[in-house]
N, C-alpha and C positions, 0 to 999 in steps of 0.2 A: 135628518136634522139640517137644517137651513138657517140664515144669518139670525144663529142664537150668538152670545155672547160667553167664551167660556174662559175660564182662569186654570192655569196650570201649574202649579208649584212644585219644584223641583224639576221642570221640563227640558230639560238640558242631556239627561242620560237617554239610553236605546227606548226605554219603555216611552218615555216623553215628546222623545221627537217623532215617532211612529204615531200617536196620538195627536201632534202637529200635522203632519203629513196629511193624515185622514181626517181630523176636521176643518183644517185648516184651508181647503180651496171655498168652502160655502159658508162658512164661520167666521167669525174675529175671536182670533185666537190670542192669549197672552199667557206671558208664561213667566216664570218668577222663578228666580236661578243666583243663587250664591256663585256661579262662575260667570268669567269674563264671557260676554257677548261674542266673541271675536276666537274664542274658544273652537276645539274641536269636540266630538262623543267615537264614539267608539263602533260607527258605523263606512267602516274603509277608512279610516279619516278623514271624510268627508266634512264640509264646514255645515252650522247648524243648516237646518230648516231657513228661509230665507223671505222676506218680500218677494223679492229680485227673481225667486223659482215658482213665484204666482200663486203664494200662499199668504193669504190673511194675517201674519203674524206677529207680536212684538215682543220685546224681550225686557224685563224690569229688574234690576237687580234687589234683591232682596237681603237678612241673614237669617230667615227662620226666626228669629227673636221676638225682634220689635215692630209694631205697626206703623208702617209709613205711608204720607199721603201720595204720596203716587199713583202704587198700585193699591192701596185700600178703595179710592177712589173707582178705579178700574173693577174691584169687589161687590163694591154696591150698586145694584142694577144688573148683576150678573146672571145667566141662566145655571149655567153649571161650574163649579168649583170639585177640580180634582189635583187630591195629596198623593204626590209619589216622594215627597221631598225624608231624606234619611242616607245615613251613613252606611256604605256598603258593609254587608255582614263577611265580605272575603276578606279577610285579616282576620290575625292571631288574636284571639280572646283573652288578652291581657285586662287590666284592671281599666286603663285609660283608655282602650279601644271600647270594653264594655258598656263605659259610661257614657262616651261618644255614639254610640249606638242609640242606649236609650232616649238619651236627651235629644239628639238630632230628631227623633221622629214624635216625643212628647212635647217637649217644646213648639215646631213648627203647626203640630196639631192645634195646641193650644192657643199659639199666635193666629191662626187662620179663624179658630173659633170666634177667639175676643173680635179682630176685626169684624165680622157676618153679625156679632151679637151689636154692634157698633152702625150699623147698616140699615140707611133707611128704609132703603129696599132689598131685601137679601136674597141670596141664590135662591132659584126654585128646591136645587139638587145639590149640595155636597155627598162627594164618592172619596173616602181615603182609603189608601192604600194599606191591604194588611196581607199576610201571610198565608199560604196554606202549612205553611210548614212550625205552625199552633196547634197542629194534632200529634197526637203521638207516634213514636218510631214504630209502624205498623207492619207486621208479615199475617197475621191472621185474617181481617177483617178492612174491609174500606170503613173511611171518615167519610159524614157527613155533617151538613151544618146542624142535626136535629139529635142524630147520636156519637159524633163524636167524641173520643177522649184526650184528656192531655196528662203530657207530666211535667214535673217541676224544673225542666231545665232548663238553660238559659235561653234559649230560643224562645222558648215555648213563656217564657219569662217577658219578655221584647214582644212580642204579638198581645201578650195580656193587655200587658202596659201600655201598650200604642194605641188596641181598641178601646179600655176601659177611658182613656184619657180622649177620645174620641167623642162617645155617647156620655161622657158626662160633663160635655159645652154643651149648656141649653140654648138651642137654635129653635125655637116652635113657628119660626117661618120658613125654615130649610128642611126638606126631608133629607134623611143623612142613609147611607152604604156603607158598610167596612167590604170591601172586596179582599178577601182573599185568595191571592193568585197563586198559580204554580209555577213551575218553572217556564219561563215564556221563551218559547219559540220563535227568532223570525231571521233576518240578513244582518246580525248583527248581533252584541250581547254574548250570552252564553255559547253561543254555537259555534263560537270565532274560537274556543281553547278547542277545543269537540274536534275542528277540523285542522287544527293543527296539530294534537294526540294522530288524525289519522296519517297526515302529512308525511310522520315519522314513526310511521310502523306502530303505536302505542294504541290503538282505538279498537283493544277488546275489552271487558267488561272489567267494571271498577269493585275493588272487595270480592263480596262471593258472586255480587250478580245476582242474588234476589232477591235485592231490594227492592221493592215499587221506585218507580220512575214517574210523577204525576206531572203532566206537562201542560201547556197550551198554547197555541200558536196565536201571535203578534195579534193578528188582525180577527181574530174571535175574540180578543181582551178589549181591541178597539169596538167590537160589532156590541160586545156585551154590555158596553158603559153606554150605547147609542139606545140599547133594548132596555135597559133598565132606568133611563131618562124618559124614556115612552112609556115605562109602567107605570103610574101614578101611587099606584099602592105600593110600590115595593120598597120595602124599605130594610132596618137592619145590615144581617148578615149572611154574605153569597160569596160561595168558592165559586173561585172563574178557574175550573180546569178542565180539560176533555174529559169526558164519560169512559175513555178507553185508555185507562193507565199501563203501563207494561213493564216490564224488570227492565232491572239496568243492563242488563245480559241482553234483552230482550232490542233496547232501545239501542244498544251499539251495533248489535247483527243490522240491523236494522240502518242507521247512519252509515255503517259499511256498506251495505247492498247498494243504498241509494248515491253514492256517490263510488261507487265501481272500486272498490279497496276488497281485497282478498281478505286479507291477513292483516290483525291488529293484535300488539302482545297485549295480552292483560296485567293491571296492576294489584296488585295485592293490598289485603289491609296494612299489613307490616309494609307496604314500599309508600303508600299512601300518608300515613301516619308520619313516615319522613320526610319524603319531597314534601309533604306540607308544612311543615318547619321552614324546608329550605326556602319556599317561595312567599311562607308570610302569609298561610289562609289555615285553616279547620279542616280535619276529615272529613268531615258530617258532613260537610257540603253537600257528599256523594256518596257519605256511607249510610246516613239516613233512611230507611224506610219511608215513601210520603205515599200514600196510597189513599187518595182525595178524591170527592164524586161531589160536580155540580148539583146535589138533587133538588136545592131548594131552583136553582136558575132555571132547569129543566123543566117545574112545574109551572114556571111560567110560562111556557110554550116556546122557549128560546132552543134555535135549533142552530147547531154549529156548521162552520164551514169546511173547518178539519177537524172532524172526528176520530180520525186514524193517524197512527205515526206516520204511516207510511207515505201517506197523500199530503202531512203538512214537511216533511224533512221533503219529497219531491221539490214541491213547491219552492222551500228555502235555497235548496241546493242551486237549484237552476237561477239563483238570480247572483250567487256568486261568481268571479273571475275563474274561471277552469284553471287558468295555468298555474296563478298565485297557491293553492291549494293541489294542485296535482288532481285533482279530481276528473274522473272517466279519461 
């Protein structure tokens, strides 16, 4: 992909700036962010993605709401429009956090629609961002986009609501994606508690440990939104997660090996259940079963870069500070 013109809403967190990074040296990239410019993300604390580091990029401020002419402008004419924009689901599931959830990802949805619906020329491609974690808490059988199931709980609640409010902006000049991701892999993000559980002795398996672990590494999230803008047909709905899910037992053997840690105590569901109090998140995070299979992505001939834990945590590992982490 080459000087297309892409829009990024909510492009301030790990998943956002990784997707600056990668289209951003051949691209005009823009990115639309309820935080200060000037801000940090949560990558070493490293300051955003930059001009100035030879990337294509700009930064608009937004609120999710309302349409403004700025970047509406920057909307129309666009090639690709991607939604990651939403209120982190780590926090306590209280009333006002719940709502905050919903709305941050219906609303913003919705405001991007009306703007494209507004658009004399509108994206070729809107991709918004949805969950894999909309199938049900799974030990028996893998989800798929064709037969999976759900249950009524509040997750699974929040992914309804996010895609249905999605596919019903009528865009008939935009082909539209709900991507459902899984837990995304890369130097930043998730992987950053991971290896400070292993820092201090804690990085054995969480609950019982078999739970499915569905994951995906950074830059096959980034390679998929590139393969799926080259599909012309493709449309709907596609889990973006490795083909090769593994238990959380599996997956911390596994973060140990690759960063030379013997010994990690495990946590239990009962100590889970309360550190999670203490720190202000959900068990589910980690007690969830997510046992997810790309098959619709697959069938379009899209072939990953890490298919295996092993070779995407290599990867990851090596691009962290050794000393900061204690690692090998």
């Amino acid at each position: 992909m080459n000087n297309l013109k892409i829009i990024i809403a909510g492009g301030t967190g790990f998943i956002g700036q990784e997707l600056a990074k990668y289209f951003g040296r051949s691209n005009r990239v823009y990115i639309l962010t309820r935080q200060a410019v000037n801000g940090h993300n949560n990558l070493y604390g490293k300051a955003l993605v930059r001009p100035s580091d030879g990337y294509n990029v700009t930064y608009w401020r937004w609120d999710g709401e309302h349409i403004e002419k700025h970047w509406a402008n920057e909307l129309d004419g666009s090639d690709l429009v991607i939604n990651l924009s939403g209120k982190s689901v780590n926090c306590r599931y209280n009333d006002t956090n719940k709502q905050e959830i919903f709305s941050s990802r219906t609303k913003s949805t919705e405001t991007l629609g009306l703007a494209i619906q507004g658009s004399a020329k509108p994206p070729r491609l809107w991709i918004n961002a949805a969950s894999a974690t909309i199938y049900r808490d799974s030990y028996d059988k893998p989800q798929d986009e064709f037969t999976g199931e759900y249950k009524n709980d509040f997750s699974v609640q929040v992914c309804k609501a996010w895609e249905e409010k999605f596919f019903s902006m009528a865009t008939p000049g935009t082909r539209k994606i709900a991507l459902r991701t899984a837990i995304t892999l890369g130097a930043g993000g998730v992987i950053i508690p991971y290896l400070n559980l292993l820092k201090y002795g804690l990085g054995g398996h969480q609950g019982t440990g078999k739970q499915m672990y569905s994951w995906v590494h950074i830059h096959d999230v980034c390679r998929t939104i590139e393969w799926l803008f080259e599909q012309k047909d493709a449309e709907g709905v596609f889990n973006c997660s490795s083909p090769n899910p593994v238990t959380n037992k599996e997956f911390m053997s596994m973060l140990r090996k690759t960063a030379n840690r013997r010994f990690g105590l495990p946590a239990f569901t009962w100590m889970l259940k309360i550190g999670a109090r203490i720190i202000g998140t959900e068990p589910e995070l980690v007690l969830k079963s997510r046992w997810v299979l790309p098959t619709k992505l697959l069938a379009t001939g899209f072939q990953f870069s890490f298919p295996l834990v092993e070779e995407a945590l290599k990867d990851i590992i090596n691009q962290f500070p050794r000393k900061k982490y204690h690692l090998f």
